[in-house]
DOVEXLUM-852498 format. One record per residue: x, y, z of N, C-alpha, C in turn; residue in three letters. Coordinates in steps of 0.1 Angstrom, whole numbers, padded with zeros to 4 digits. Layout:
# DOVEXLUM-852498
[[X, Y, Z], [X, Y, Z], [X, Y, Z], 'Ala']
...
//
This chain:
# DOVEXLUM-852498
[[0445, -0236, -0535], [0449, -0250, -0535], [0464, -0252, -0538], 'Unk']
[[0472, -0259, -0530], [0486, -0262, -0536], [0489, -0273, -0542], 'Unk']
[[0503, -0267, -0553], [0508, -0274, -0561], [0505, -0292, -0558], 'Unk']
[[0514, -0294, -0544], [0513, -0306, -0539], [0504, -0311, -0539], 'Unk']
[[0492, -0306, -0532], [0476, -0314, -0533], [0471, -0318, -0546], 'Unk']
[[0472, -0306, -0559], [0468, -0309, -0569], [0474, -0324, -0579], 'Unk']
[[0490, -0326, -0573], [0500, -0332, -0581], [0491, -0347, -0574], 'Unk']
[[0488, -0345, -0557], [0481, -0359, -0552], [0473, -0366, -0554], 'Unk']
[[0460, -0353, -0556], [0447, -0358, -0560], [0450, -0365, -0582], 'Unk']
[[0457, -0361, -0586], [0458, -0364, -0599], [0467, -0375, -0602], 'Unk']
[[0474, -0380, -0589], [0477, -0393, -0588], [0470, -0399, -0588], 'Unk']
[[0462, -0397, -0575], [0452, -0407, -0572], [0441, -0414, -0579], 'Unk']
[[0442, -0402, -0588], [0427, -0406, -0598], [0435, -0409, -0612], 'Unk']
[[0443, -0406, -0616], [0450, -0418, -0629], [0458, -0426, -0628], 'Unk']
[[0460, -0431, -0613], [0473, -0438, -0613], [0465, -0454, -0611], 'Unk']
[[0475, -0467, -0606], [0467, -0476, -0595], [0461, -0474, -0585], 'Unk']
[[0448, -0486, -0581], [0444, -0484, -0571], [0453, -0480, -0557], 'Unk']
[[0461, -0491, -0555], [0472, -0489, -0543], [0474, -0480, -0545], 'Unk']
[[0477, -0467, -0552], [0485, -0454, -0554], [0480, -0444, -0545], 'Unk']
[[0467, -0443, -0545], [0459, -0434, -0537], [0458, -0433, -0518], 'Unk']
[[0459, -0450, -0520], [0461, -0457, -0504], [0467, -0450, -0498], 'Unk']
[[0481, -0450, -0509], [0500, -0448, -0501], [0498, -0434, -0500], 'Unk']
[[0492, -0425, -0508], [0494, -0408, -0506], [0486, -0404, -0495], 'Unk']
[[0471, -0409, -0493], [0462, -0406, -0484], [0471, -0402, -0471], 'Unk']
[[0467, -0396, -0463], [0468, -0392, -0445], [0457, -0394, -0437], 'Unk']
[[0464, -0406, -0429], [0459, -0418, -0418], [0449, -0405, -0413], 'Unk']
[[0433, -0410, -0407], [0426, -0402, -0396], [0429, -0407, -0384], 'Unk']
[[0432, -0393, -0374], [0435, -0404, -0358], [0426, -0409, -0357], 'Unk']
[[0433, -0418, -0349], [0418, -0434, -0343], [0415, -0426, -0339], 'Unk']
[[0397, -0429, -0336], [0389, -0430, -0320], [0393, -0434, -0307], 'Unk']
[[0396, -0427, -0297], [0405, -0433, -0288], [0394, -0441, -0277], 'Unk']
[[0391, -0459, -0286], [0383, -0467, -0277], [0378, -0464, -0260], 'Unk']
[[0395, -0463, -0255], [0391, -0466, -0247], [0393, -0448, -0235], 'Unk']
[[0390, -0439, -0241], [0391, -0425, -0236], [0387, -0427, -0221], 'Unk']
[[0376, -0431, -0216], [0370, -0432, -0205], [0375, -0438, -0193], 'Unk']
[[0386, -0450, -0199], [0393, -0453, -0184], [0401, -0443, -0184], 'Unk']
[[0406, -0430, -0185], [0415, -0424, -0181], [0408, -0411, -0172], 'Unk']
[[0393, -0414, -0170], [0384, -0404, -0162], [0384, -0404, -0152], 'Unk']
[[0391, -0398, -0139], [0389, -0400, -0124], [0380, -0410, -0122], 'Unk']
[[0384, -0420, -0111], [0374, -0431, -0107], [0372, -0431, -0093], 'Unk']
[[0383, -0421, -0086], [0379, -0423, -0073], [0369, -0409, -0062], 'Unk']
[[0362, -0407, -0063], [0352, -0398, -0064], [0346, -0401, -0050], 'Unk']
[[0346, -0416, -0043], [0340, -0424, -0036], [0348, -0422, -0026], 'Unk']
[[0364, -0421, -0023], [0374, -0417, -0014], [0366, -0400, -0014], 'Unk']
[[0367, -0394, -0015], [0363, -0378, -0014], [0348, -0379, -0006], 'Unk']
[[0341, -0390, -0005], [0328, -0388, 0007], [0334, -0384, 0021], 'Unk']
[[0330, -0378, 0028], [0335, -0377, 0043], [0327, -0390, 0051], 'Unk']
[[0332, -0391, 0059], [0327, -0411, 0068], [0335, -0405, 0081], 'Unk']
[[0326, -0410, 0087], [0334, -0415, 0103], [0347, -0426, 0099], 'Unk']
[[0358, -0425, 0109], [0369, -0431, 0102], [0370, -0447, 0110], 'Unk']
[[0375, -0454, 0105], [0369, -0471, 0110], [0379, -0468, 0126], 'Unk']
[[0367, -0475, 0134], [0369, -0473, 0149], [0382, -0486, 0155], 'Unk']
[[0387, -0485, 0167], [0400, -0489, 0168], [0392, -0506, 0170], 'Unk']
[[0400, -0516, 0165], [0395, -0527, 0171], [0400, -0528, 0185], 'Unk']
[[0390, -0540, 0190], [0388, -0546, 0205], [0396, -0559, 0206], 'Unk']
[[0399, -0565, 0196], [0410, -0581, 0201], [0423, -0577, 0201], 'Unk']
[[0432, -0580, 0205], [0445, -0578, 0207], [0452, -0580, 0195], 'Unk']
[[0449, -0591, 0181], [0452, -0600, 0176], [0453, -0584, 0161], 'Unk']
[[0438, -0582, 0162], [0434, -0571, 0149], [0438, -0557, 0153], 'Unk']
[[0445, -0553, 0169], [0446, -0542, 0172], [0463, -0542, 0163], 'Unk']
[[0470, -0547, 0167], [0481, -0552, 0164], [0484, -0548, 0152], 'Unk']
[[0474, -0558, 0143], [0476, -0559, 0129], [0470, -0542, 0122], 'Unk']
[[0464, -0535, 0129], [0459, -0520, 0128], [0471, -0515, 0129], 'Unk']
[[0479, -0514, 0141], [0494, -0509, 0141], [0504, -0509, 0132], 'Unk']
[[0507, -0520, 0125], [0517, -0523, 0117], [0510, -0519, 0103], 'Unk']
[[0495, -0514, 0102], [0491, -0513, 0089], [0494, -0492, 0090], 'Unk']
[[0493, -0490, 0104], [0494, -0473, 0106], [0511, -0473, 0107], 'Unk']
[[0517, -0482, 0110], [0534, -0477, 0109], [0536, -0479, 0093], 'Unk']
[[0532, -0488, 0082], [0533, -0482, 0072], [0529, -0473, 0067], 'Unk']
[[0514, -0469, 0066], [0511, -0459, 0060], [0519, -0445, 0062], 'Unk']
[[0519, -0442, 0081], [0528, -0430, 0082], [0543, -0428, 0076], 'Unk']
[[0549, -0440, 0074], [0565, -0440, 0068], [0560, -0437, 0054], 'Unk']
[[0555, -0448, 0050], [0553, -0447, 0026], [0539, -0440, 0029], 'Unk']
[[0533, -0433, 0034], [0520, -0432, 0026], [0513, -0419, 0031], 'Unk']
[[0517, -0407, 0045], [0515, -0400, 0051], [0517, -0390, 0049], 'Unk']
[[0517, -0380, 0055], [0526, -0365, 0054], [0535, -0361, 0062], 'Unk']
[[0540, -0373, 0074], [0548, -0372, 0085], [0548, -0362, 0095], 'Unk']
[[0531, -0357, 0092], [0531, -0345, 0104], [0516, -0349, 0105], 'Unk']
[[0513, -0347, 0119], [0492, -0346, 0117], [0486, -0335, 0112], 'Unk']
[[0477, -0340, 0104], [0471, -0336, 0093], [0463, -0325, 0098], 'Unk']
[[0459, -0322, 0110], [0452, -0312, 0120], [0458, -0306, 0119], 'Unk']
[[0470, -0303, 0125], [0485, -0295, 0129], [0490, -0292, 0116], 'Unk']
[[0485, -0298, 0103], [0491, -0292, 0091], [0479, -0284, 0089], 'Unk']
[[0467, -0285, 0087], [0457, -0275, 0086], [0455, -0263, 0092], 'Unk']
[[0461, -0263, 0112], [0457, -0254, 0112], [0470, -0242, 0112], 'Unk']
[[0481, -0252, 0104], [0495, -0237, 0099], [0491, -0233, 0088], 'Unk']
[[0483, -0237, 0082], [0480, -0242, 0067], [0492, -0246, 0061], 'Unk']
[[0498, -0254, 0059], [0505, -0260, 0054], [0502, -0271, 0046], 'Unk']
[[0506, -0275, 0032], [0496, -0281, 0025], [0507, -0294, 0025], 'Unk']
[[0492, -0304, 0020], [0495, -0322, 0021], [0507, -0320, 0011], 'Unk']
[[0519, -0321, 0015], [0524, -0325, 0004], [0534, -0332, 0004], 'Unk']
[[0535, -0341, 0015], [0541, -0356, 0020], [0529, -0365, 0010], 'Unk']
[[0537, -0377, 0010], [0529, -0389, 0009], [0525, -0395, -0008], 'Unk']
[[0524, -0402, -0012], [0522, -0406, -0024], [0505, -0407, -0030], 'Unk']
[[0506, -0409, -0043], [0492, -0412, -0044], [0488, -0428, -0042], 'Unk']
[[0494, -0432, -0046], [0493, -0454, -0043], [0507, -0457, -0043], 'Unk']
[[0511, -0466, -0040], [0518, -0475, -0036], [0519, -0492, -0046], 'Unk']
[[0530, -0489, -0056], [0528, -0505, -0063], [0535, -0503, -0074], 'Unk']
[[0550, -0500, -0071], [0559, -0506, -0084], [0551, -0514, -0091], 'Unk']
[[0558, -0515, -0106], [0554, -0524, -0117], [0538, -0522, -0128], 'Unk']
[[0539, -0516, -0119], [0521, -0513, -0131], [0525, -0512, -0146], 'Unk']
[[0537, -0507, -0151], [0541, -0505, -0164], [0543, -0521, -0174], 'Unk']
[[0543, -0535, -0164], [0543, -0543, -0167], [0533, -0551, -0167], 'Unk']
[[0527, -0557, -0180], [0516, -0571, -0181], [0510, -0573, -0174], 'Unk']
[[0519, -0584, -0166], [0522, -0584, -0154], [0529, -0593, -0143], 'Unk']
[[0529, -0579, -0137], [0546, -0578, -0130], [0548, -0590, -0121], 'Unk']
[[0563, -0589, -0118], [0569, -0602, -0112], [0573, -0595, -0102], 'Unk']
[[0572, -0603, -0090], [0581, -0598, -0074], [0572, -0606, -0065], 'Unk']
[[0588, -0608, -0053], [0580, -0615, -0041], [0570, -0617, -0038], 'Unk']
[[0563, -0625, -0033], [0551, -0622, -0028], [0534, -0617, -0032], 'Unk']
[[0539, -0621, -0042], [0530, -0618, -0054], [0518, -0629, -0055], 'Unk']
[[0505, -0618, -0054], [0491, -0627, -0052], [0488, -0621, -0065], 'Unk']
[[0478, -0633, -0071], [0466, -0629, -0080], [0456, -0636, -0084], 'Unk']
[[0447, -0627, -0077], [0429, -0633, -0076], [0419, -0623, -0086], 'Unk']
[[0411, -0630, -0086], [0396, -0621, -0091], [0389, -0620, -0078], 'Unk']
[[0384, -0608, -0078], [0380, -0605, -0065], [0369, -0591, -0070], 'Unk']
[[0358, -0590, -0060], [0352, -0579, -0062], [0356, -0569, -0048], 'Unk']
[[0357, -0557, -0053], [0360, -0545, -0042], [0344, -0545, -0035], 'Unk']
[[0345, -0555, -0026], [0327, -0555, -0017], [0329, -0540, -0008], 'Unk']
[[0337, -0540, -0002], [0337, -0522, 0009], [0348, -0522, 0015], 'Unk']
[[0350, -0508, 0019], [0360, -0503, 0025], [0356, -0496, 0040], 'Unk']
[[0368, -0495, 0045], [0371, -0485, 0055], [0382, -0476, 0058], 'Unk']
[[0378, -0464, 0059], [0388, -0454, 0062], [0392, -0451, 0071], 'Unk']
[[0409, -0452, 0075], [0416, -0454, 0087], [0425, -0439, 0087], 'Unk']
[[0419, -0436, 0103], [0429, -0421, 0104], [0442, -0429, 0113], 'Unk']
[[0459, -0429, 0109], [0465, -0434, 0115], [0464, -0431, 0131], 'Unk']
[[0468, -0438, 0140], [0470, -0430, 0152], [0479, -0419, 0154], 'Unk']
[[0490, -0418, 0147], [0494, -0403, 0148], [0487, -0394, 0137], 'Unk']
[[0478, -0397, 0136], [0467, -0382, 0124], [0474, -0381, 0115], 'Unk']
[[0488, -0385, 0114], [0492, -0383, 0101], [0493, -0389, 0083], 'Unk']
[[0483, -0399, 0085], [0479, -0402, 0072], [0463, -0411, 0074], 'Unk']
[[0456, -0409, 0060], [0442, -0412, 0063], [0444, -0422, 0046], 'Unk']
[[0446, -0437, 0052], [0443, -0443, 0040], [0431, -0451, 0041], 'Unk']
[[0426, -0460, 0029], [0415, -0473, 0030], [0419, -0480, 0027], 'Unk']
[[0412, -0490, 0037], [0411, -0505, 0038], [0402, -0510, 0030], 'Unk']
[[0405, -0519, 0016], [0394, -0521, 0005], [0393, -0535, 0010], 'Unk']
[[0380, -0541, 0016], [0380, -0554, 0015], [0374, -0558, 0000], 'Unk']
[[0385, -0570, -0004], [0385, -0576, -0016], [0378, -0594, -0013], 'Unk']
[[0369, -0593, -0019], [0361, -0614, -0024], [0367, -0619, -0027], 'Unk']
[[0377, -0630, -0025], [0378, -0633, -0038], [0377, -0645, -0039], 'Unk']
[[0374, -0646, -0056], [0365, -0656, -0065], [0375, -0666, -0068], 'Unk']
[[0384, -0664, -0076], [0393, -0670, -0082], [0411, -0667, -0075], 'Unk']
[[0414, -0676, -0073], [0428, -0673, -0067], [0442, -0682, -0080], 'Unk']
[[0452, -0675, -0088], [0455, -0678, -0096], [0470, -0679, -0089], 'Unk']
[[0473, -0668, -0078], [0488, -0672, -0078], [0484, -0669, -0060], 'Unk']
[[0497, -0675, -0052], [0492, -0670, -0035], [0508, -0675, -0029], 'Unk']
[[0510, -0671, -0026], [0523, -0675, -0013], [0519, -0677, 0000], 'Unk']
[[0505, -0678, 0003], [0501, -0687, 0013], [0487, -0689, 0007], 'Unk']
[[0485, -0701, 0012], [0470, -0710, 0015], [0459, -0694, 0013], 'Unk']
[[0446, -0699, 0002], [0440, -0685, -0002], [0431, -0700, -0009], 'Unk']
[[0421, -0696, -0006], [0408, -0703, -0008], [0398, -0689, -0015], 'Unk']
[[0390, -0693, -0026], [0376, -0687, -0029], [0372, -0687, -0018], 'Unk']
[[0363, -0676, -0014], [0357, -0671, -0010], [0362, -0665, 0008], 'Unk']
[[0373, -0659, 0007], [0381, -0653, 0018], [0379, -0638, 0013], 'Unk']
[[0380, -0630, 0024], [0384, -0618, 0022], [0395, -0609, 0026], 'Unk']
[[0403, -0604, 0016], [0415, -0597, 0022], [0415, -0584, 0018], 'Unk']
[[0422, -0577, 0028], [0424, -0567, 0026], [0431, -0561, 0019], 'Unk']
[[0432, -0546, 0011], [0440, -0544, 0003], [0443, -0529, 0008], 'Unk']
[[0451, -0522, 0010], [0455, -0513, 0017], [0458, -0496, 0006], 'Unk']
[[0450, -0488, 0003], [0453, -0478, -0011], [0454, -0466, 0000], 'Unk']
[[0458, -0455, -0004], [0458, -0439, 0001], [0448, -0434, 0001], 'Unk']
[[0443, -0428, 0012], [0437, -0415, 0009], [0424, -0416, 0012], 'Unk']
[[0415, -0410, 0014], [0401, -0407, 0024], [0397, -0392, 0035], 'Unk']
[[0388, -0396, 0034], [0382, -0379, 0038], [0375, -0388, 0051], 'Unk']
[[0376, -0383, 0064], [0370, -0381, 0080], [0363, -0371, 0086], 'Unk']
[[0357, -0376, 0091], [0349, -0368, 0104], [0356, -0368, 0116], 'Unk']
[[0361, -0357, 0123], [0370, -0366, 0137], [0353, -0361, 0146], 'Unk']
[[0356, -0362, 0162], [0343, -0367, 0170], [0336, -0350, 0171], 'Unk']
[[0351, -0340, 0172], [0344, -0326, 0171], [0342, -0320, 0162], 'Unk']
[[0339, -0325, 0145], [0330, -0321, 0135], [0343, -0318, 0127], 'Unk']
[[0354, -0315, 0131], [0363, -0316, 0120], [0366, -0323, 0109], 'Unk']
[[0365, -0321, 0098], [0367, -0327, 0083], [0382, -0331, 0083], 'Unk']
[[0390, -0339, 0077], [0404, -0341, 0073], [0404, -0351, 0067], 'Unk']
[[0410, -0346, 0050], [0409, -0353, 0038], [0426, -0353, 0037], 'Unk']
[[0427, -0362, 0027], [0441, -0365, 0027], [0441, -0374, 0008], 'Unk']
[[0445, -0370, 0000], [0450, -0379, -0009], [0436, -0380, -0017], 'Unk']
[[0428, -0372, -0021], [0415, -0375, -0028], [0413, -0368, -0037], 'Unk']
[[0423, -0362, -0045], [0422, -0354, -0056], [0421, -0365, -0066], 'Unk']
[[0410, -0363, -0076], [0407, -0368, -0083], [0421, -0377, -0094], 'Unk']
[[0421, -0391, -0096], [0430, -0398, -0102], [0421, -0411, -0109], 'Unk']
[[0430, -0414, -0121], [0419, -0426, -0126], [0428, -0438, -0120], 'Unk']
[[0421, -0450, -0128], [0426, -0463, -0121], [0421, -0469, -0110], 'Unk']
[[0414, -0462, -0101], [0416, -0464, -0087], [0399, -0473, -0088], 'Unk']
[[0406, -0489, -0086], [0393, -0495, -0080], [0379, -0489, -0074], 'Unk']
[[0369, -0494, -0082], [0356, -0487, -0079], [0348, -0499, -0073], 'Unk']
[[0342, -0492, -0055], [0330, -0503, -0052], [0325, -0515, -0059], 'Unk']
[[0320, -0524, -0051], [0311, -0530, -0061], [0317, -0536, -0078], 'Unk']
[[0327, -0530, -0080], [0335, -0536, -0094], [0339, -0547, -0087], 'Unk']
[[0342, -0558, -0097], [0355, -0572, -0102], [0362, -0568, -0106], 'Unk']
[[0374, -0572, -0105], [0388, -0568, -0110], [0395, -0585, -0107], 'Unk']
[[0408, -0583, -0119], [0418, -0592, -0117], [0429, -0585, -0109], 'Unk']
[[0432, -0585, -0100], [0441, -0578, -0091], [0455, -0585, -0090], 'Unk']
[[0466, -0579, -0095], [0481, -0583, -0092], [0483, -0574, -0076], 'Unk']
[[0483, -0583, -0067], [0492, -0579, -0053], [0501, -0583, -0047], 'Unk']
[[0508, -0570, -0044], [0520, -0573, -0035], [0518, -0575, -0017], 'Unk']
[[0518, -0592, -0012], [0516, -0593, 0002], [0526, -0587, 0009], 'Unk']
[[0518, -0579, 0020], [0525, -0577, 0032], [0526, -0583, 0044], 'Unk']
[[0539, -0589, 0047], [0539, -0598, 0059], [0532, -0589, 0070], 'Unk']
[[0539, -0580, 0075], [0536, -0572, 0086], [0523, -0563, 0084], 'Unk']
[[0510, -0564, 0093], [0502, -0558, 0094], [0495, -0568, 0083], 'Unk']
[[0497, -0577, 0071], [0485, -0593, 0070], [0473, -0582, 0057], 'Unk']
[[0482, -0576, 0049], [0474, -0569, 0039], [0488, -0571, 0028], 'Unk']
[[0474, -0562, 0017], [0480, -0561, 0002], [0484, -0551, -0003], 'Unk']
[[0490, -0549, -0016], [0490, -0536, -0018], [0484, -0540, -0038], 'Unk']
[[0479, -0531, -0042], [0476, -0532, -0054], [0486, -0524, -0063], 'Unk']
[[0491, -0537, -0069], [0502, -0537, -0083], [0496, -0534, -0094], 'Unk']
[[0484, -0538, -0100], [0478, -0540, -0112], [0466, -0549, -0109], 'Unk']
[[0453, -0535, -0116], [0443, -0545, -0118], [0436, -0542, -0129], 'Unk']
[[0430, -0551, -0133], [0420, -0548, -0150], [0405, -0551, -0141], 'Unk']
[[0398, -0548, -0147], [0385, -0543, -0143], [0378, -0556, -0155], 'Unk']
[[0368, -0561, -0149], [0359, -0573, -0149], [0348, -0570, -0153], 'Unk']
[[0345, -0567, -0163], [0327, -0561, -0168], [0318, -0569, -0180], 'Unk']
[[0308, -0574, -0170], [0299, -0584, -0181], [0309, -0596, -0190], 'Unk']
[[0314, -0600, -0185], [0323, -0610, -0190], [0335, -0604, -0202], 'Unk']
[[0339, -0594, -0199], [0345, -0588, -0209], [0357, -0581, -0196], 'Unk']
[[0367, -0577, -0204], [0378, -0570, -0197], [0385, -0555, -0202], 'Unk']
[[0388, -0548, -0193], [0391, -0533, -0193], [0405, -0535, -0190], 'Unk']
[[0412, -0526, -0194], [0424, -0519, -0191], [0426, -0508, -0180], 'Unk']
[[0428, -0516, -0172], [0427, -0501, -0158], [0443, -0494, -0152], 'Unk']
[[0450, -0493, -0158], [0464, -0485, -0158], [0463, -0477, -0169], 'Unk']
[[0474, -0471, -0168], [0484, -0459, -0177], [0488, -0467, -0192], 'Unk']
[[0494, -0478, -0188], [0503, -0480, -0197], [0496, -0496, -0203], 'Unk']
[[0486, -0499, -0199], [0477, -0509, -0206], [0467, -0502, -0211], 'Unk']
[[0459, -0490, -0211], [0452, -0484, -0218], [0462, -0478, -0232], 'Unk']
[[0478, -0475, -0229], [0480, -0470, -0241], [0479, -0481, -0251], 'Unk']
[[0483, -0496, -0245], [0487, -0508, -0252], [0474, -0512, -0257], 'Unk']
[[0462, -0510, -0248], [0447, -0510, -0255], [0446, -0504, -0269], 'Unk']
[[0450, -0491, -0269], [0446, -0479, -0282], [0456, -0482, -0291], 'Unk']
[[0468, -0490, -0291], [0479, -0495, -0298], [0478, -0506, -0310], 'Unk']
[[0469, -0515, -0297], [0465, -0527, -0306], [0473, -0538, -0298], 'Unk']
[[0479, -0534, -0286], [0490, -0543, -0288], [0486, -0553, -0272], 'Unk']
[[0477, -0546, -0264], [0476, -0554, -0250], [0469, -0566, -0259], 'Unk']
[[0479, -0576, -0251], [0474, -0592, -0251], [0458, -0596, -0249], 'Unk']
[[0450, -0591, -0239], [0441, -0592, -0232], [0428, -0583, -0246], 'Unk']
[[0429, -0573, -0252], [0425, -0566, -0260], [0414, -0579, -0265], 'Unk']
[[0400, -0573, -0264], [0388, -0580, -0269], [0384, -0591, -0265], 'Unk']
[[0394, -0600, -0256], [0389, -0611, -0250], [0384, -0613, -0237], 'Unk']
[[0373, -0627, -0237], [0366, -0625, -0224], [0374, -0629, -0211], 'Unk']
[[0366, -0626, -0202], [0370, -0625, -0190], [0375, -0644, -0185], 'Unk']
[[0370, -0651, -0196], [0378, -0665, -0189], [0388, -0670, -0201], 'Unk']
[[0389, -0660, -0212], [0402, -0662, -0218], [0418, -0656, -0209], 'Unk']
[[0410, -0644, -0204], [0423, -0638, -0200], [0427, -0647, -0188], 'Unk']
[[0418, -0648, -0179], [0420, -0658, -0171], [0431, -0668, -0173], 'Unk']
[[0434, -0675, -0180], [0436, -0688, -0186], [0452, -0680, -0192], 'Unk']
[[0449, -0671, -0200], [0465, -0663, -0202], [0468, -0659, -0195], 'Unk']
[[0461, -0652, -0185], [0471, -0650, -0173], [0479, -0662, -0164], 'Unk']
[[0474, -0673, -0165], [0477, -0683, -0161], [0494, -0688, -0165], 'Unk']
[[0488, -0687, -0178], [0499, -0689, -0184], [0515, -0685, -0181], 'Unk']
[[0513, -0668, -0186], [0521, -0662, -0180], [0529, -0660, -0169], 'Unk']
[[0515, -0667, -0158], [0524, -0669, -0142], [0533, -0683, -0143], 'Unk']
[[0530, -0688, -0151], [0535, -0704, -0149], [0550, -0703, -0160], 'Unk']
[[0547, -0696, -0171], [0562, -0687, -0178], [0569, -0682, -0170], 'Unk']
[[0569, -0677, -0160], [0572, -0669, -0153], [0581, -0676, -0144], 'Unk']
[[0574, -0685, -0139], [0578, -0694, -0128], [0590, -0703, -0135], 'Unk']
[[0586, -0708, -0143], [0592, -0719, -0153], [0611, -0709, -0152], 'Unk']
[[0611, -0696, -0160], [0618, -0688, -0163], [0628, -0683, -0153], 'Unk']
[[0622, -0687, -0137], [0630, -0682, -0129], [0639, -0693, -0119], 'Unk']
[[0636, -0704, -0128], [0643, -0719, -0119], [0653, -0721, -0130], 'Unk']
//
């Protein structure tokens, strides 16, 4: 036993009560919230037939300009075939797409934010094979901020990386499905911060918190650290408090930039 310990413990026990407090060594917290940092997208790694080309001119269109982004920001700028069969590995292309997640939440053009549940997706092999992202169609319930006309109960799309295909002659081609957390799960509610895209009439996901039993999650990097901190705003309250502060904050926001 060392000198030091023995000099501590014999503080502790003849000194003041506060005496013992100050010398003690903190136990790390329990880290609450350990589990949102678990891979969530597990559901991208199914293989699916990949969503078939539309028939109106209007949604063919809007397919195009959703495949000329993904191939520039989101692809591997070569077909994904022709990279498999040099073997040459995915190593174009991002995992998501959406400055700002490091913030609250974040400010920039075009900026939507609804409550919406992730009802289903489809997975889109671009027309040049060179990138395979999904199309999450999002509900949504509550519309808090919009830069155009956005009513309850519309559905929009929200545009994320990555998906696994069948092409017609039994070939498999995955793209972007290595396990990552964060990533919107089926069937969940989320408060979703998105960035609109004019061209191709989709979203991209900036920031969302996850919606459970009237209670709210921290679904980023840097709001689960603020969770385990103590320090996120949202921390322990229900899902129609945050509401109402997030309100807030859009209208601070607004207020702050005139």
């Amino acid at each position: 036993m060392s000198v030091a310990f023995v000099l501590v413990f014999f503080a502790c026990a003849l000194g003041p009560v506060g005496l013992c407090q100050e010398q003690s060594y903190p136990r790390n917290p329990v880290a609450r919230f350990a589990d949102r940092l678990k891979p969530s997208n597990s559901w991208q790694a199914a293989v699916v037939e990949p969503a078939a080309q539309p028939k109106d001119p209007v949604h063919q269109a809007l397919r195009q300009a959703r495949d000329r982004f993904a191939d520039k920001v989101l692809g591997a700028h070569m077909p994904l075939d022709e990279m498999a069969d040099k073997g040459v590995g995915y190593g174009g292309g991002v995992a998501d797409y959406g400055p700002g997640r490091e913030e609250v939440v974040p400010d920039f053009p075009n900026r939507t934010v609804v409550v919406a549940q992730f009802a289903g997706f489809d997975v889109v092999l671009s027309g040049s094979r060179s990138a395979i992202y999904t199309e999450m169609h999002l509900s949504v319930e509550r519309v808090l901020e919009s830069p155009v006309t956005l009513f309850p109960g519309a559905t929009i799309t929200a545009v994320t990386n990555g998906g696994a295909v069948r092409l017609p002659n039994g070939r498999v081609l995955e793209f972007q499905t290595r396990p990552r957390a964060f990533v919107p799960v089926p069937g969940s509610r989320y408060l979703f911060v998105l960035r609109r895209m004019l061209e191709g009439d989709f979203y991209l996901i900036t920031k969302s918190i996850e919606l459970r039993d009237s209670k709210v999650l921290p679904n980023s990097k840097d709001d689960v650290a603020r969770a385990e901190e103590g320090t996120w705003p949202f921390l322990d309250l229900d899902e129609n408090h945050v509401v109402g502060e997030v309100n807030r904050l859009l209208l601070a926001q607004k207020r702050g930039a005139k």
